[in-house]
N, C-alpha and C positions, 0 to 999 in steps of 0.2 A: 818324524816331521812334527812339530809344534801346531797347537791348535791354529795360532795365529797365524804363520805360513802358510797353514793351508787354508783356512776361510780369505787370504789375501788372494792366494793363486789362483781358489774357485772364482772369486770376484771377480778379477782380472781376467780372465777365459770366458766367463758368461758376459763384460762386455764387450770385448773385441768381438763376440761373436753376434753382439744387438747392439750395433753402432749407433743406428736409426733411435732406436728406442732409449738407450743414455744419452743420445743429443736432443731430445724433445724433452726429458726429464730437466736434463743441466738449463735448458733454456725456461722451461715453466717456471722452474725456481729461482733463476735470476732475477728474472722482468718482475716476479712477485715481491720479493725480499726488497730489491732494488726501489720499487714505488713505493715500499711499505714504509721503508725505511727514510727515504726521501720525504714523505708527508710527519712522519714522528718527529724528523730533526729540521723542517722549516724554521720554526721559534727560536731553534736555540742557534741556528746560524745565522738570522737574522739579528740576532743580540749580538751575536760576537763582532762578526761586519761591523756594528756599529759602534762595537768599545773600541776594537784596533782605531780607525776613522776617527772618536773621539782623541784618542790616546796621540793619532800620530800629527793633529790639529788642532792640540791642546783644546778641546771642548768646554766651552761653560759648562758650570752644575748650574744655575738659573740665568735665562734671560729674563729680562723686563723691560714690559715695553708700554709706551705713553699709547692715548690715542690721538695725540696732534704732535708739535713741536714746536715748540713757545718757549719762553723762559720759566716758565710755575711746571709744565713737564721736564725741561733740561735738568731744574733743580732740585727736585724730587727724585729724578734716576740717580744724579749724581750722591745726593742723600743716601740712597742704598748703596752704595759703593763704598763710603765712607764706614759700612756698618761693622762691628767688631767679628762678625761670624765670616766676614768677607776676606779672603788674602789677594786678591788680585781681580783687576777687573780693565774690560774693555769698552774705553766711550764714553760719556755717550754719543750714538752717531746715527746720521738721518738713514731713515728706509723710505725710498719714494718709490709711488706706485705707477706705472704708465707701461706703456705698451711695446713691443717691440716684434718688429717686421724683416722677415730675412730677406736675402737675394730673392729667393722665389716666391716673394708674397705670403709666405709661412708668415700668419699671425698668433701670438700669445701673449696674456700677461706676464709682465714680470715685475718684480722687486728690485729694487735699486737698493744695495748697501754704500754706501759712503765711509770709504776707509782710506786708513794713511797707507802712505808708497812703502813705508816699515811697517809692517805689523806688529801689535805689542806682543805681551806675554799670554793672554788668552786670545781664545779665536783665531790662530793664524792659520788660513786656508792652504792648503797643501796644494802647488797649481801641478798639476800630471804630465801638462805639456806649456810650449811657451812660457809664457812669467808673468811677474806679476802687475799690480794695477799703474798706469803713470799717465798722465796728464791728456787727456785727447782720446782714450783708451777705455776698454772695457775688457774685462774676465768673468764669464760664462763658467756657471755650473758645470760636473760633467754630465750627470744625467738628464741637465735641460737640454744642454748642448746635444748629447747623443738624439735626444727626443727631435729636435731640429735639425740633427743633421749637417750642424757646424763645425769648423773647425776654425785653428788656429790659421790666422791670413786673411778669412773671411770679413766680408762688413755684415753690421744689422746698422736695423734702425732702432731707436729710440725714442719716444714721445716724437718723431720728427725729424729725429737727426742722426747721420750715419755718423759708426763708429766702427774701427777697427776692433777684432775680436784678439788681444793680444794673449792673451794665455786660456786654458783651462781649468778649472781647481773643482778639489771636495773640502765641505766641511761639514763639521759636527753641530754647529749654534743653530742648522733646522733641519726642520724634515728634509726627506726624500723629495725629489722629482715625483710627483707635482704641485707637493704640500710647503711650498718654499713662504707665502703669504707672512704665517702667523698670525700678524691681526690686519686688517686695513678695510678696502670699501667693501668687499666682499662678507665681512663680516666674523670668521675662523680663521683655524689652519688649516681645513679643509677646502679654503680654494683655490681653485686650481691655478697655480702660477710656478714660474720660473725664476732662479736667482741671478744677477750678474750683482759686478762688484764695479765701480769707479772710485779715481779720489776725490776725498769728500769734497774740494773746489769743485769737480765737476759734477757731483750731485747736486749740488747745491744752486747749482746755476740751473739745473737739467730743471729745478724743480719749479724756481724762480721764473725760468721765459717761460713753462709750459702750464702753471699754475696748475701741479699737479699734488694731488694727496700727499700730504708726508706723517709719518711718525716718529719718533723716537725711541731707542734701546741702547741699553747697555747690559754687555754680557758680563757676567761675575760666577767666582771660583770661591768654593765657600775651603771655609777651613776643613769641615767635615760635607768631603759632597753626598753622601748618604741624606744627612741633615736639612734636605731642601727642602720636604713638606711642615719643616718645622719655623725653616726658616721665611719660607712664603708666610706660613701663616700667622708670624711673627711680625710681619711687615705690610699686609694686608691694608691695615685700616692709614692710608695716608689722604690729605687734601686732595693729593691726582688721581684720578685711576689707572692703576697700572696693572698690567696682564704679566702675568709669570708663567714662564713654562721651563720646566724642569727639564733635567736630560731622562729622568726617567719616561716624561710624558714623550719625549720625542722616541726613545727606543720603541717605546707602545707605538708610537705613530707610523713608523717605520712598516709594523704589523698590518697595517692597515690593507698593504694592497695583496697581503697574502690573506685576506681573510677566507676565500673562498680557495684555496688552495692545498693546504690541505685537509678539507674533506675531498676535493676527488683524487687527492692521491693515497690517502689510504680506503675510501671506499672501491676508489679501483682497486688498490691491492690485493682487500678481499672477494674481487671480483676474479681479477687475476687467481690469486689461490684458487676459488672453486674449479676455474678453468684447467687448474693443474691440474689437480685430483682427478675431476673428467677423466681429463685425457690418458693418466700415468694408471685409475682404474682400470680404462678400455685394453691399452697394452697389459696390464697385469693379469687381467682376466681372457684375453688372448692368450698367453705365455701358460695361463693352469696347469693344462694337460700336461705340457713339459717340464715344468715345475715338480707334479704331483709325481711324474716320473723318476727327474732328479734326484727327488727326495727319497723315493723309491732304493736306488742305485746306494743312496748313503747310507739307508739303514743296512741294506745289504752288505753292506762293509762294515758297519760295526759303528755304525756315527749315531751319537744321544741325538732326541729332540731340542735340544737346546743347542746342539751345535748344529743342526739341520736348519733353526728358525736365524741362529745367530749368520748363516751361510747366505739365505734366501734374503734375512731385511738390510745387510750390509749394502750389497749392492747399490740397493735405492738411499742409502742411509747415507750411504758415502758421496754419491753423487750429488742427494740435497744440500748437503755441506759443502761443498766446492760450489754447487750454484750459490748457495750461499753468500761463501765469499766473493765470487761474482758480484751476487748484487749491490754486497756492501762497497767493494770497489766505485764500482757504478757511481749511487749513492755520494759517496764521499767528493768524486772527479764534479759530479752535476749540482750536487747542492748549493756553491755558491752564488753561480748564471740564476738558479731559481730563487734562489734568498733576495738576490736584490735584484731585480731586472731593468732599474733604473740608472744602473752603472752611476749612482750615488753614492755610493758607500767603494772603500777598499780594505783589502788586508785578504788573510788567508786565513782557515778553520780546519781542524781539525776532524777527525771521521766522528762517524755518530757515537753516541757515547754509550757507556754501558748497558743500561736498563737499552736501548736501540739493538745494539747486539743483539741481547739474549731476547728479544722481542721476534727479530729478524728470525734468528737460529729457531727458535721455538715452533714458529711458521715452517719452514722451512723442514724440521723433523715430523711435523703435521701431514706434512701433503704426503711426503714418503711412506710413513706410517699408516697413513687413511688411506692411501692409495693400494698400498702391498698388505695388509692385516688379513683380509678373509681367503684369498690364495694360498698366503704363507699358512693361517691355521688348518687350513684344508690338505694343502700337502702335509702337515705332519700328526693331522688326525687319521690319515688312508693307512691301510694296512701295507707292509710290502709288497705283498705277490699281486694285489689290487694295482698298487703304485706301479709296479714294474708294469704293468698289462692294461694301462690306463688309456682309454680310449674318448673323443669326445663326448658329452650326454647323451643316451637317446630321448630322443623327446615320447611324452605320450601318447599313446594312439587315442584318440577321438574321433567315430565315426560320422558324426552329427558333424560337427565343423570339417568334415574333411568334404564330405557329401555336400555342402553347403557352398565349400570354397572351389571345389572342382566346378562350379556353376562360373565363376569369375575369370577375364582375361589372363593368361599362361603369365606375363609378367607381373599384377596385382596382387594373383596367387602366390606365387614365389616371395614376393616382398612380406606379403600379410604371414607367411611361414615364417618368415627368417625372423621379423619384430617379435610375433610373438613366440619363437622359441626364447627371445634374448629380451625378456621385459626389462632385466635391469640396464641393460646396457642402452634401451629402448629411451630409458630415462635420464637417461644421464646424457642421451643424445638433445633430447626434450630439453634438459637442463643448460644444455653449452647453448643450443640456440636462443635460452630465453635470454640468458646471460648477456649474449651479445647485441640483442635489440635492447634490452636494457642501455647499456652503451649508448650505442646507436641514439634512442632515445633523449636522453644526456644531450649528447654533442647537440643534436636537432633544437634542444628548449633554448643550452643555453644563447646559440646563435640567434637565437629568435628575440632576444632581449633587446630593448632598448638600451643602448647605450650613449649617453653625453661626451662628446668631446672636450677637449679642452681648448673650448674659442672662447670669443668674448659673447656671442649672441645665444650659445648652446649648440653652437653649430660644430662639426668633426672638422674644426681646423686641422686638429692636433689629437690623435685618436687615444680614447680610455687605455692608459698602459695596463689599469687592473682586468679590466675587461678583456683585453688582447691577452693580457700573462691568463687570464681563465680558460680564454678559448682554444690557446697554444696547448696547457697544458691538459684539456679534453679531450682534444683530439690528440696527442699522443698518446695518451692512457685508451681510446678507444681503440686507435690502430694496431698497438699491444694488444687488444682485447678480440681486436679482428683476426691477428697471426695465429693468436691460439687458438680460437677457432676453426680457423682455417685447419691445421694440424690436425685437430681432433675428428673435423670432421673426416679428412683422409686414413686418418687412424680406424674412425668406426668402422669405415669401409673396408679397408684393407683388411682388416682383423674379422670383419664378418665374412668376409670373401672366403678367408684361409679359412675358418673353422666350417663354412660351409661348401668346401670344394668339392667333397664327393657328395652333398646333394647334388650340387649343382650339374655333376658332372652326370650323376644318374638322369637328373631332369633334361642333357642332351641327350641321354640315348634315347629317351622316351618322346624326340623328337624336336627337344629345344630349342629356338636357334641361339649361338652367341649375342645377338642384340637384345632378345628375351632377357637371356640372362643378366646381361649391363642393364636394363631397364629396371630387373624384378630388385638387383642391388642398391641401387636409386633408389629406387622407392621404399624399400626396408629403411633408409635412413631420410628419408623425406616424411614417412608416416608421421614417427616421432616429431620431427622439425614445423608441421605445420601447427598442431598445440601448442609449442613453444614460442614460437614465433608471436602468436596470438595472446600467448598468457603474458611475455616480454612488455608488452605496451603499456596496459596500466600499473604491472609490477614498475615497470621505469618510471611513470609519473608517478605514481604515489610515494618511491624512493627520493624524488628529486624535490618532493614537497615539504620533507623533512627538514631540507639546510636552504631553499630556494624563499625568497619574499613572501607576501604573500600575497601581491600584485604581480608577480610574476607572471609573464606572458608564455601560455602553450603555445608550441607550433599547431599550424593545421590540423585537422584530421584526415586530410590523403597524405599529408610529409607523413604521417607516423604507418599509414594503412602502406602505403609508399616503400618504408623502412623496415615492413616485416615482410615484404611481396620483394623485393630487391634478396633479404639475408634468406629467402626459398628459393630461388633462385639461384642463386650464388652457390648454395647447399647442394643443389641439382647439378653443377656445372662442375662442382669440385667432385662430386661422387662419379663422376663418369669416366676422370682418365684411371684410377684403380680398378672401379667396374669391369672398364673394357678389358685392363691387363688380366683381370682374376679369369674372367669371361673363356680369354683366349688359351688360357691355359691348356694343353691337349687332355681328354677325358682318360685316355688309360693311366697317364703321369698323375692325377687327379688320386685315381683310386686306386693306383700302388701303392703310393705317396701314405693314403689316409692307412692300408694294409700293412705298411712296412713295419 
C-alpha cells in the first residue's frame, strides 16, 4: 500500500470516528476565511459594480456642472462640449433641487434631472423595471427608490405636486444612494439626496411654479477617459465656475459608505481566527493521549516520523482547506449585497482574486497548524513502549495547597484542581471569553452612536444606510463571534470532563454527590472566564479607538459592566448541560474506561 493511500484511509477513519470535532474545525475555518476574505475584497467589488453600471449606461468620464442656470452657465458647459479631447457628450440639462414626499409621508431631498424621452449617446439610464421618462411622469433611482420603498405604480410628491412613479432605473453620471446632490444648496456630493429624472418640459415648469434651486450640467465622454484630471485641469480657469467630477471621483465616492466596513470584517476575522485556534487547541489537546498512542501503534509498525507527523497534521490540514473553500464560496455568493447595499449599482463580480486566495488559504493553514503543532511534536517526540502505555498526566503532589484547599467547599475544590492542573487550557479559556466581550463591546459603542438621518431638519426621516450597513454588519460578525464561543466553551467542558473522569469518579466514592461534581466542572471553567470577562472591556474600547472618531460616544458603564456579567453567565449556563452528562456518567464505567 502506497504512502499516500494510507495517510488518506488513516484520515478518513480518524474522522468518521470524531464527527463532532471535524464539524467544529470545518465550521471555525469557514466563518474565519469567509469574513476575512469578504472585508479584503469590499474595494475591489465596489469598483467592479461600478464599471459594469458605467459600461451598461454609457457613463460620463466628466460631468460639469454650473452653480445656477442662465445663459453665461448654459454657455460655458456647452463650450466644454465643444472641446477637442471630448467625443460625445450629453446636454446641457437642468438639475433642480426640491423635495419629495411619498404615500406615507416619507420625506427626502431629491434632485430633479431634466432629460429627453430618447436618451442620447452618454448618460442613458438603464430603467430595471417600468420605462422610461414621458410627460406627467417621473423615474426614481433604484437605490433611492429601494430607500423609500417605492415602486413602479406608485405616486410621490414633488415640490407639491403628485406624480406617477413610471419606471425605475440605475446610472453611472453620480454617486450612490444618498450621494445623488453633486453640487446644490447643501453645498457637496455629500448631501444627502435622492435622484429622479423627468422631461426636461416638466423640470422646467417644476422649477419655474415652485421657484426652486436649479443648476446646470452636462455629461462628456473624453476621447481618453483615463485623461480626466488632465482634462479638468485643462479647463479649469473659465469666466463660470464650474465643478467637475470625474468617474474616478465617483467610483471613490461609491467607497464611501463602506468606509467602516471593512475594518470590522477583517478585525473580526482575526477575531474569528483566534477563536478557531481556542477552540480546535482545546480539542487537540483533548485527543493527546490518543494521539501519542496512535502514534505509538505506527512506529510499532515500522512508520518514519515523518510519515507519523504527515498522518496526524493531514487531518486538520485537509479539513482547513475545505473550510477554506467554504469560506471563499461564502465570500464570493455575499460580497455583492455588501459591496453596494444601496441597490445603486448592478452587474455581477467575480470571486476574490488572487493575492485574497492565498491570504484566505494562508489563514486557514494557520489555525490547523497553530492549533495541532505541540500534540503532533509530542506524539512523535514519545518513545514507543511510552506511546503504546500512554496514560493521562499525573499532576504534582503539593502538600501545602492540598492542606490549604481541602479547607474549601467540595465543589470550589474540585474546580480550583481541575484549572490548575490545565493552566493552559485555563488560558485559552480566559482568552475566548475575552474575545467575546471584545465583540460584545463593539456592537454596544457602535449602537451608541449618533447617527443623522437623511431628513431635511437632521431628523431619521430616512435612516443612515452607512450606519445601518455598520450596525448589520457588527452584529453578524458578533453573533459569529458568539457561536464560536459558545462551542468552545462546551468543548472546554466536555474535554475537561473526559480527561478528568476518574478523578471525578474517585471524588464520588469519597462521597461526592453528582451536583458537586456538575458544579466543581462549572467552575473550573468559569475561574478562567471571570478574568477574561474583565480584561474584554477595555481591551474592546481601546481596540475600537483605533478606527472609531474621535468624538466618538462610549456606551455606559453598566451596558459594558452589563455585557461581561451576561457573557458569565451564559458561560455558567452553557457549562452545565455537559457537566451534568460527564457528572452522570456511572463511577465503575469512569475507572475501567480510564484502566482499559
Amino acid at each position: 500500500m502506497g504512502s499516500i493511500v494510507l495517510v488518506v484511509r488513516l484520515v478518513l477513519a480518524d474522522v468518521r470516528r470524531h464527527k463532532v470535532q471535524a464539524a467544529m474545525l470545518l465550521l471555525a475555518v469557514t466563518v474565519a476565511t469567509a469574513t476575512m476574505a469578504l472585508g479584503l475584497s469590499l474595494g475591489g467589488v465596489s469598483d467592479a459594480l461600478y464599471e459594469q453600471t458605467r459600461a451598461a449606461t454609457a457613463g460620463p468620464d466628466v460631468v460639469a456642472l454650473s452653480g445656477d442656470a442662465g445663459p453665461a452657465e448654459t454657455a460655458a458647459l456647452s463650450a466644454l462640449a465643444d472641446a477637442p479631447e471630448v467625443v460625445a457628450h450629453h446636454g446641457p440639462y437642468r438639475i433642480v433641487y426640491a423635495n419629495l414626499t411619498t404615500r406615507d409621508s416619507t420625506t427626502s431631498p431629491v434632485v430633479v434631472h431634466g432629460f429627453a424621452e430618447t436618451p442620447g449617446p452618454v448618460d442613458r439610464p438603464l430603467v430595471t423595471s417600468g420605462h422610461w421618462v414621458r410627460s406627467g411622469g417621473t423615474v426614481l433611482e433604484r437605490g433611492f427608490a429601494t430607500a423609500l420603498g417605492v415602486g413602479v405604480g406608485d405616486r410621490v410628491t414633488i415640490a407639491g405636486r403628485s406624480y406617477p412613479v413610471l419606471g425605475i432605473a440605475v446610472t453611472a453620471a453620480t454617486s450612490i444612494y444618498p450621494w445623488a446632490a453633486q453640487i446644490g444648496p447643501g453645498g457637496g456630493p455629500s448631501d444627502a439626496s435622492g435622484l429622479a429624472w423627468m422631461t426636461r418640459s416638466d423640470a422646467r415648469a417644476l422649477a419655474a411654479s415652485h421657484d426652486l434651486s436649479v443648476t446646470t450640467a452636462v455629461d462628456l465622454k473624453l476621447r481618453d477617459p483615463a485623461a480626466t484630471e488632465a482634462f479638468i485641469d485643462a479647463h479649469s480657469d473659465t469666466t463660470v465656475r464650474v465643478n467637475f467630477h470625474s468617474w474616478q471621483f465617483k467610483e471613490t465616492q461609491d467607497l464611501v459608505i463602506l468606509r467602516n466596513s471593512q475594518p470590522i470584517l477583517v478585525v473580526g476575522s482575526w477575531l474569528l481566527s483566534f477563536l478557531a485556534i481556542t477552540g480546535v487547541a482545546a480539542l487537540a489537546a483533548g485527543r493527546a493521549v490518543e494521539q501519542t498512542r496512535r502514534a505509538g501503534l505506527l512506529k510499532a509498525v515500522g512508520a518514519t516520523p515523518a510519515l507519523i507527523a504527515t498522518v496526524l497534521l493531514t487531518e486538520y490540514l485537509a479539513l482547513a482547506l475545505v473550510g477554506d473553500t467554504l469560506g471563499l464560496v461564502i465570500a464570493r455568493l455575499t460580497a455583492p449585497a455588501i459591496a453596494s447595499p444601496t441597490a445603486s449599482r448592478i452587474g455581477d463580480v467575480g470571486g476574490p482574486d488572487g493575492a485574497i486566495l492565498v491570504t484566505a488559504t494562508a489563514l486557514a493553514v494557520a489555525v490547523a497548524v497553530l492549533s495541532t503543532l505541540r500534540p503532533t511534536l509530542r506524539a512523535m517526540r514519545t518513545a514507543t513502549v511510552t506511546a503504546l502505555t500512554a496514560t493521562a498526566r499525573r499532576p504534582r503532589h503539593r502538600p501545602r495547597l492540598t492542606a490549604l484547599s481541602a479547607l474549601l467547599p467540595t465543589p470550589l475544590l474540585l474546580g480550583l484542581r481541575l484549572t490548575a492542573r490545565r493552566p493552559g487550557r485555563a488560558v485559552l479559556q480566559a482568552c475566548s471569553t475575552a474575545t467575546t466581550v471584545i465583540a460584545i463591546v463593539a456592537l454596544l459603542t457602535i449602537y451608541v452612536q449618533p447617527e443623522r438621518g437623511y431628513g431635511l431638519d437632521g431628523s431619521s426621516v430616512l435612516p443612515n444606510l452607512r450606519g445601518e450597513h455598520d450596525r448589520r454588519l457588527m452584529l453578524a460578525v458578533t453573533i459569529l463571534l458568539i457561536a464560536l464561543a459558545i462551542v468552545n466553551t462546551l468543548t472546554f467542558t466536555w474535554t475537561t470532563a473526559m480527561e478528568a473522569r476518574a478523578n471525578m469518579a474517585i471524588a464520588r466514592t469519597l462521597g461526592a454527590t453528582p451536583g458537586q461534581i456538575t458544579a466543581g466542572l462549572s467552575i473550573a471553567q468559569m475561574l478562567p472566564s471571570l478574568p477574561g470577562a474583565i480584561v474584554g472591556i477595555p481591551l474592546g474600547i481601546g481596540l475600537l479607538s483605533l478606527f472609531t472618531a474621535r468624538n466618538a460616544v462610549e456606551p455606559p458603564s453598566f451596558w459594558l459592566l452589563g455585557a461581561a456579567l451576561a457573557t458569565l453567565l451564559a458561560t455558567a449556563a452553557l457549562t452545565a448541560l455537559p457537566a451534568r452528562l460527564a457528572a452522570r456518567l456511572p463511577v465503575a464505567q469512569a475507572l475501567s474506561a480510564e484502566t482499559a
